[in-house]
N, C-alpha and C positions, 0 to 999 in steps of 0.2 A: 755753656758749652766750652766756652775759652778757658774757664777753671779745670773743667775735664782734661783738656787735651795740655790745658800748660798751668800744670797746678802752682799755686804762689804760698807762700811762707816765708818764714824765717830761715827756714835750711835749704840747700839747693836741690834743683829740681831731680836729678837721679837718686834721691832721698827717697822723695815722695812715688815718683814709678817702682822703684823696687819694693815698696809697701805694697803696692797696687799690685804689683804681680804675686808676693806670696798670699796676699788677698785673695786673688782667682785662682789660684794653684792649691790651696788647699782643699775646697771641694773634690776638684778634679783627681790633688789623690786619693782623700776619703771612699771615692766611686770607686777606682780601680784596687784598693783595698780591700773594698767589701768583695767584690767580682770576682778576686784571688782567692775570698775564703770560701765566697759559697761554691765555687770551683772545684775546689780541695788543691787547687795547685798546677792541676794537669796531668800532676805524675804521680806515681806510686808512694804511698803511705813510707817514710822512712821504717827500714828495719823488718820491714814485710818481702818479701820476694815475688812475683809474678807466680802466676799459674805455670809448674811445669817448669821451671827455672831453678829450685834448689836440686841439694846432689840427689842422684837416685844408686840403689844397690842393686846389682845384679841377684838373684836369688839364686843357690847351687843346686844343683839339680843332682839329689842324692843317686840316684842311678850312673849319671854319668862318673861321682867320683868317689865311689864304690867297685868301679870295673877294673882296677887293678886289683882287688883283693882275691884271695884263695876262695873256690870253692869248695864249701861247704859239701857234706855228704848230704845233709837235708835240703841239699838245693837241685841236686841229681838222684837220677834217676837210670838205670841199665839193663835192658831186656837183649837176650843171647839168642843167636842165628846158626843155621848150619847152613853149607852150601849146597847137599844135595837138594835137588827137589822133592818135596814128600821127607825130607829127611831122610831118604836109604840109601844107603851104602850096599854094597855089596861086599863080603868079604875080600880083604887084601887092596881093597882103596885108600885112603889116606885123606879124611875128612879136616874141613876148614871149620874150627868155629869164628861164628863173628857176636861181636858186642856194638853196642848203639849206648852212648848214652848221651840223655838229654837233660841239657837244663831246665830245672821246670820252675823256677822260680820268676820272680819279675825283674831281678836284675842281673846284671851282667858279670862275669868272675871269670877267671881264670885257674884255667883244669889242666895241674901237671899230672903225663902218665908215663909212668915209669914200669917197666915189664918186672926191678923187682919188686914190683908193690904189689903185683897182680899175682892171681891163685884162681887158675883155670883147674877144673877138675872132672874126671871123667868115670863112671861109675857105672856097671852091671851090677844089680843087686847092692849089696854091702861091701861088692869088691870093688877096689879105686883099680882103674885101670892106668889112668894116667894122670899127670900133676908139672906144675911147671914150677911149684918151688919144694926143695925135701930133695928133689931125684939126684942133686951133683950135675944136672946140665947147666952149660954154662951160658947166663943171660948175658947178648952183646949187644943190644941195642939200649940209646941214651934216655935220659926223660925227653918230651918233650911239651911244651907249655901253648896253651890254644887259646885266645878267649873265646867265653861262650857265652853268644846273647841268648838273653829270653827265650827257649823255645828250641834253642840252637843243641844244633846234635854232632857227634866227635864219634869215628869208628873204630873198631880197633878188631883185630886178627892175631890167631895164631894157628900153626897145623899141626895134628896128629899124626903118626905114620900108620895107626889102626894095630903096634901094637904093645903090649903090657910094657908099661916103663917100670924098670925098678933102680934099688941104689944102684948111684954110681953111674947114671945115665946108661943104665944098659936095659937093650931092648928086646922084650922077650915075645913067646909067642904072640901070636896072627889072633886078634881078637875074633870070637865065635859069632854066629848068628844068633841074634836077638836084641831085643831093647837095652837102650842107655841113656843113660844124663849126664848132659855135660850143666854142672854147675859152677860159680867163676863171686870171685870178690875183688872190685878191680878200683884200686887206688883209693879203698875203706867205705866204697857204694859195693851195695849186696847186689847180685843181679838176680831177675827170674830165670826160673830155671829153662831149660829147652831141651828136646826128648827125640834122640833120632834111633836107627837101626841099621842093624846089618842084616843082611841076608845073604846067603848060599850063595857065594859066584858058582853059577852054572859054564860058565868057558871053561 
């Protein structure tokens, strides 16, 4: 026991203790050695990133940056209206047509319209009654630029005084009783056609 605790030799005694401790101290790190490896460390695999931690890319969302572009004539669509109900006039009224047109495609664009780009047209038989480009009247309203979503619909107006335009913006006879078409191509979309009447003012 007296050897243990006060070892004897030839060299002095903190010789022999400092042996004695790297003695017991090697197990002790062999242990926590091995416990680090089967551990893996604790933390994260060098050079690996966590779940969810590297960069991520927003994806563009073609619709959205698509909605500044021009639309397209295949992406519109234009069906024409008059104001009276039933479509009749009476002679010496002065009929409104209207246009609607709709975006029919899935994305979104924008729709310049401009009054000279438009060709309203108004027709008894094979005679043109009236026309809003050819006649010498003068267009004074500007483009104007809309966007149109999906599905989204843009109006547009002009009026007749009900009678014969010719050159030169001059207005001739009081259109007659009977059937007409007003037909229209507005900003390089064709429209359908729309089919009203006059009839006899009786006052």
């Amino acid at each position: 026991m007296s050897s243990v605790l006060f070892p004897v030799g030839p060299l002095p005694p903190r010789v022999y203790w400092v042996r004695r401790a790297i003695v017991l101290a090697l197990p002790l790190i062999l242990i926590i050695v091995i416990a680090v490896s089967c551990s893996g460390g604790g933390g994260k695999p060098p050079g690996r990133a966590g779940a969810g931690s590297g960069p991520t890319t927003t994806p563009t969302d073609s619709a959205s940056s698509n909605q500044n572009a021009a639309c397209a004539a295949g992406q519109l669509s234009a069906t024409l209206s008059v104001s009276a109900p039933g479509g009749i006039y009476q002679t010496g009224q002065s009929p409104t047509f209207m246009a609607t047109i709709t975006n029919v495609s899935a994305a979104s664009c924008q729709l310049t319209t401009n009054p000279a780009n438009e060709l309203w047209r108004v027709f008894s038989g094979a005679a043109q009654w009236f026309t809003t480009q050819g006649s010498g009247c003068t267009v004074t309203n500007a483009p104007v630029t809309t966007t149109l979503a999906p599905g989204a619909t843009h109006k547009l107006s002009v009026q007749w005084d009900g009678k014969r335009l010719g050159p030169g913006c001059t207005h001739g006879e009081q259109a007659l009783p009977g059937t007409y078409v007003l037909r229209a191509t507005l900003d390089g979309v064709k429209a359908q056609k729309a089919v009203f009447h006059f009839t006899k003012n009786t006052q």
